[in-house]
C-alpha positions as CSV (number, residue, x, y, z in Angstrom):
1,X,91.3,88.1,72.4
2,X,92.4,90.7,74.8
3,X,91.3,91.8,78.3
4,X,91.6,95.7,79.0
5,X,91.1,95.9,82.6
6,X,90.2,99.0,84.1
7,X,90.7,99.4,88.1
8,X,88.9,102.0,89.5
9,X,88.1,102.6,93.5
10,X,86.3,105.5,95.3
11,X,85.6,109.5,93.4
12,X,85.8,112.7,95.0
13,X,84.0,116.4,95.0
14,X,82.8,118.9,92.5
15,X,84.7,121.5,91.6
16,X,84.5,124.4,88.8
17,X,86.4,125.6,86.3
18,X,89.4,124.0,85.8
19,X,90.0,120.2,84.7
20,X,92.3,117.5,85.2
21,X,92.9,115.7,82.1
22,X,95.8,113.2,83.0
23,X,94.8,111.0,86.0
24,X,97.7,109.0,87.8
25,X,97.9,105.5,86.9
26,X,99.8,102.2,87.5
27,X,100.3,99.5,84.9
28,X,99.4,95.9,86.8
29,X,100.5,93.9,84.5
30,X,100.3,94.3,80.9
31,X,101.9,91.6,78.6
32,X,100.6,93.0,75.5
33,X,100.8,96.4,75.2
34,X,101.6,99.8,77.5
35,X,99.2,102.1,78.6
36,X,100.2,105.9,77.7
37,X,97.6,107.8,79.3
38,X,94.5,108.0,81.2
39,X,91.6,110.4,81.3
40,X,88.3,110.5,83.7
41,X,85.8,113.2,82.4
42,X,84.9,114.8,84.6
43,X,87.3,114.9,86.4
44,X,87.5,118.5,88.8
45,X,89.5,117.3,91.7
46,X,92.8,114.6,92.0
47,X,91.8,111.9,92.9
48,X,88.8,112.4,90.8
49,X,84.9,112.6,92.3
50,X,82.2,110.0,90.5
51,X,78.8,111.5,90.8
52,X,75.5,109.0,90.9
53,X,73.3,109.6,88.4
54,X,75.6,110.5,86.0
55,X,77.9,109.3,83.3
56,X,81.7,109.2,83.4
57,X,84.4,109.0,80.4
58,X,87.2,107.0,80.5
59,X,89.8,107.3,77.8
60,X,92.9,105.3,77.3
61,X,95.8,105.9,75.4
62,X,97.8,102.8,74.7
63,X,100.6,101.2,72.0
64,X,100.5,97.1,71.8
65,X,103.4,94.8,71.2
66,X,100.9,92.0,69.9
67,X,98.7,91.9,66.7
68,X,95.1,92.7,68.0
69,X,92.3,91.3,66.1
70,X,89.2,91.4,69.0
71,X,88.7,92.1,72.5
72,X,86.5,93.0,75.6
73,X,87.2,95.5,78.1
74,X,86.0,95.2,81.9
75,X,85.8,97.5,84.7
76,X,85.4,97.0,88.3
77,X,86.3,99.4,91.4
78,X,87.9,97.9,94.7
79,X,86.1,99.1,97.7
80,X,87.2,97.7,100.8
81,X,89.2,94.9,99.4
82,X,85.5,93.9,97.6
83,X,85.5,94.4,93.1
84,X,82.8,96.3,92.1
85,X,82.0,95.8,88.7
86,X,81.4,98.9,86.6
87,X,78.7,97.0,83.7
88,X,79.5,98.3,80.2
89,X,76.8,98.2,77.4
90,X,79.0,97.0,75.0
91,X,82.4,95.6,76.5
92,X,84.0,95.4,73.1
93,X,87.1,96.7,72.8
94,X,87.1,97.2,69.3
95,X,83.6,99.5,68.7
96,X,85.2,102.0,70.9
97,X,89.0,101.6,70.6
98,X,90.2,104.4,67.1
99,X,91.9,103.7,64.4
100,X,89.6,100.3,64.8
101,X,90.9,97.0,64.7
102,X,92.5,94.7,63.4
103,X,95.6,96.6,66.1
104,X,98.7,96.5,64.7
105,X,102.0,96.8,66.7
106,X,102.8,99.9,66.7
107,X,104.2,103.5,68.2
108,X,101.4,105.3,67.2
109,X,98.7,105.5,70.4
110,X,95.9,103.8,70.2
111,X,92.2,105.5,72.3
112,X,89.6,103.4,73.5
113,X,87.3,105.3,75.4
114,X,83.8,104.7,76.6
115,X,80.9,106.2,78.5
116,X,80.3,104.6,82.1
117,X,76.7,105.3,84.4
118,X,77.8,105.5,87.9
119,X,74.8,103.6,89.0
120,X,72.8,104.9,92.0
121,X,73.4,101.2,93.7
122,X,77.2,101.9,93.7
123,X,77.7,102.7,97.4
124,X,79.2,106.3,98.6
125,X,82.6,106.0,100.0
126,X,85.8,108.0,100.5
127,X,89.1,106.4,100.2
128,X,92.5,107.8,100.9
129,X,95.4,105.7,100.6
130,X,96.6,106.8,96.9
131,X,95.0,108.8,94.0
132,X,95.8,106.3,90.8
133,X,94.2,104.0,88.5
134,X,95.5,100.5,87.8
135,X,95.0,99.6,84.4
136,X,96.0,96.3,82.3
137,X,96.0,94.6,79.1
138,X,96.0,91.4,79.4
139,X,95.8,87.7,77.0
140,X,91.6,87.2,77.7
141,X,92.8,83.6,78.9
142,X,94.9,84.8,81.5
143,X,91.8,87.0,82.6
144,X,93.4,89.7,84.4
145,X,94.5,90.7,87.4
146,X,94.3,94.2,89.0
147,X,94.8,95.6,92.6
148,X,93.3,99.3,92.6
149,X,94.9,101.4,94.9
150,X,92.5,104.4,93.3
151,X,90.9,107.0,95.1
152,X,87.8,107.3,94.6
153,X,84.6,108.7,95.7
154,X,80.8,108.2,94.7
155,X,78.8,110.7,96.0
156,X,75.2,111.6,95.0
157,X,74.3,113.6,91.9
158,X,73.6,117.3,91.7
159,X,69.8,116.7,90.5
């Protein structure tokens, strides 16, 4: 089973017509695989804005080292040193992870990417110390460790 652990932490401002689609990133650890690529949609501004009310996009671009036969993915943001977990509908990795499993070891890039609400409860905060997203994959024994050092900002919706 495998852990793909997404570390977010604070989202910034609306801005139009242009799009950033490569956000910075750090590996924190994977053992069983690399992570190639990540996109936030939408994503206007670096470090990327998180609006409440609305749903954002993550996509992941990875290669594994290890046969892959199941696996969940979890989400959290650090604000203040505090995780905030980011609740998925469905945290299996496989449903939303193409070609599908079973993963086979591999150059070819895997994409998992899944829809996120950014919940109205989430609480509004800037945060300016770096502008990337941690992101791991990880044995689902081992659980998985993540320190986000994201910027991130939540800020009410347009509506």
């Amino acid at each position: 089973m495998l852990y793909l652990a997404i570390s977010l932490i604070t989202l910034l401002q609306l801005t139009e017509g242009h799009r950033i689609v490569r956000t910075v990133f750090k590996d924190c650890g994977s053992v069983l695989g690399r992570i190639k690529r990540v996109e936030v949609n939408p994503c206007d501004t670096r470090p990327c804005t998180l609006y409440k009310n609305e749903m954002t996009q993550i996509t992941l671009g990875f290669v594994t080292e290890m046969p892959i036969d199941n696996g969940t993915a979890v989400v959290h943001g650090i604000v203040e040193y505090i995780p905030i977990y980011f609740p998925l509908d469905n945290p299996g990795l496989c449903e939303f992870t193409k070609p599908t499993c079973p993963l086979e070891p591999s150059v070819s890039e895997f994409t998992y990417s899944v829809h996120i609400p950014v919940l109205p409860t989430y609480p509004s905060l800037v945060s300016r110390s770096s502008s990337h997203f941690d992101v791991c994959l990880e044995p689902e024994r081992k659980r998985f460790r993540a320190s986000a050092d994201d910027d991130v900002t939540v800020e009410e919706g347009l509506n």
